[in-house]
N, C-alpha and C positions, 0 to 999 in steps of 0.2 A: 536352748532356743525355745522359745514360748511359741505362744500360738500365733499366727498371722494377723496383722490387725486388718480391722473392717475394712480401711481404705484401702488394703493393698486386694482384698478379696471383690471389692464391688465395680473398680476399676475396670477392670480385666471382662469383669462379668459384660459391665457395661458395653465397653468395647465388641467385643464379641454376638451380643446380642444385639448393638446396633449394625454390625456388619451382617449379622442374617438376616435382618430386616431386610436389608439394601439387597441382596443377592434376592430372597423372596419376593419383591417385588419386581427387578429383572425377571425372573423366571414366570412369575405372574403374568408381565408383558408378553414376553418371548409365548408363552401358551398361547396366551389371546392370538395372538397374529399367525401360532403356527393352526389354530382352528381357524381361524378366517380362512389360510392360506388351502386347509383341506377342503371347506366346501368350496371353493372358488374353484379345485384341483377337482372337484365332482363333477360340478357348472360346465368346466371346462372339457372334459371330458364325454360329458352327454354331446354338448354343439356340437363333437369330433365325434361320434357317433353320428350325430344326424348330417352332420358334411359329409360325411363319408358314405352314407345312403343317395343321399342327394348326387354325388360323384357315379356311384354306380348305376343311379337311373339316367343321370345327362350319356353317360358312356352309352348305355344301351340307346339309348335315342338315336347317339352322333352314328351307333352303327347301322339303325335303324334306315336311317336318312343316309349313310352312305353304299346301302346293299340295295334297299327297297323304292324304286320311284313310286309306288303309291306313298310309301310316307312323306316324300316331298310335297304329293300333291296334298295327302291331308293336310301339311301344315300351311302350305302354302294356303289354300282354300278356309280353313277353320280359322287361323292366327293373323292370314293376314287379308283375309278377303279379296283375294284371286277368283278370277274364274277362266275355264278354257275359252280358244275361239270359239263365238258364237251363245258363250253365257255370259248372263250379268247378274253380280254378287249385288245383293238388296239387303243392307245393314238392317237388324232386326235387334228392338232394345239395346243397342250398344255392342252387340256382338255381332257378328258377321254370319249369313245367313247361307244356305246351302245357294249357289248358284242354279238361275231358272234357264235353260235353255231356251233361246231365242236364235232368229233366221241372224245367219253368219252377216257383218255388216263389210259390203264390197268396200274394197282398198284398190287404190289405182297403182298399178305394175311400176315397180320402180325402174329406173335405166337399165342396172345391173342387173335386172332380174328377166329383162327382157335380150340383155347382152348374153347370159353366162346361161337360163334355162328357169324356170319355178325350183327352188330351192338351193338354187347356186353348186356351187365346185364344195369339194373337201377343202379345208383352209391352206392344205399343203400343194394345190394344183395352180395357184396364182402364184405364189415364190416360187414355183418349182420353173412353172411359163417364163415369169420376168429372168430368171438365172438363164436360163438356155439360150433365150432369147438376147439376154448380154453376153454368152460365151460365143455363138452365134456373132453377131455383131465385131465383138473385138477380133473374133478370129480373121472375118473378113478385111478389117482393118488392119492387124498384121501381116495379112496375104499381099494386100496392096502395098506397106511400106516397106515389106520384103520385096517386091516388084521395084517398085522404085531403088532400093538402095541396091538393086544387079544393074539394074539402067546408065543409076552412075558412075557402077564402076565400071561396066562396061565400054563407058564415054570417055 
């Protein structure tokens, strides 16, 4: 056997180096998008950092505002330009301005307020009145048709 002729050697070669081509440029692709997909995975990262600060200050806030009624008042007053009885908040550039105290302005007595007292019942003393007051009620009217139903049997 002699030596291999040119075409059975360039063939092959050919082949083969056009299949590295094609796998090298996959691999080429496949890089590109795995470096995109890294900084993207940095990007993404940082924002979940700062959500997660932004989390931990809303948290302290919510408990802020659910321990402390001065911070209700602050935000109530700074954020939303509230003021107590007898002040009035005076927008100042666009923001809301510290409340000026002024003379309380008279409110005329509401019915209930004149029925129940200045500041009314506990919300639990008006259901509690109307229930008794129907236990009451029906008891009476089962006294009565208890009454009546010995009457006729008695009859």
């Amino acid at each position: 056997m002699g030596l291999p002729s040119p075409r059975s050697f360039w063939v092959p070669l050919t082949v083969v180096s056009l299949a590295g081509l094609a796998f090298g440029i996959v691999l080429a692709r496949g890089q590109a998008e795995l470096s995109e997909l890294r900084v993207r995975e940095a990007e993404l990262r940082a924002e979940l950092i700062a959500v997660e600060r932004l989390h931990a200050a809303l948290r302290q806030e919510r408990q802020r505002l659910l321990s402390e009624p001065a911070a209700i008042e602050r935000v109530a007053r700074e954020d939303y330009g509230f003021a107590a009885p007898g002040e009035v908040a005076l927008p100042f550039d666009g923001k809301h301005a510290a409340p000026l105290v002024v003379a309380p302005i008279p409110r005329p007595e509401a019915w209930w307020e004149r029925l129940l007292g200045r500041g009314g019942y506990p919300l639990l003393v008006v259901p509690a009145s109307v229930f008794l007051l129907s236990v009451a009620v029906l008891g009476i009217l089962e006294g009565i048709s208890l009454l009546r139903r010995r009457q006729r049997a008695e009859t």
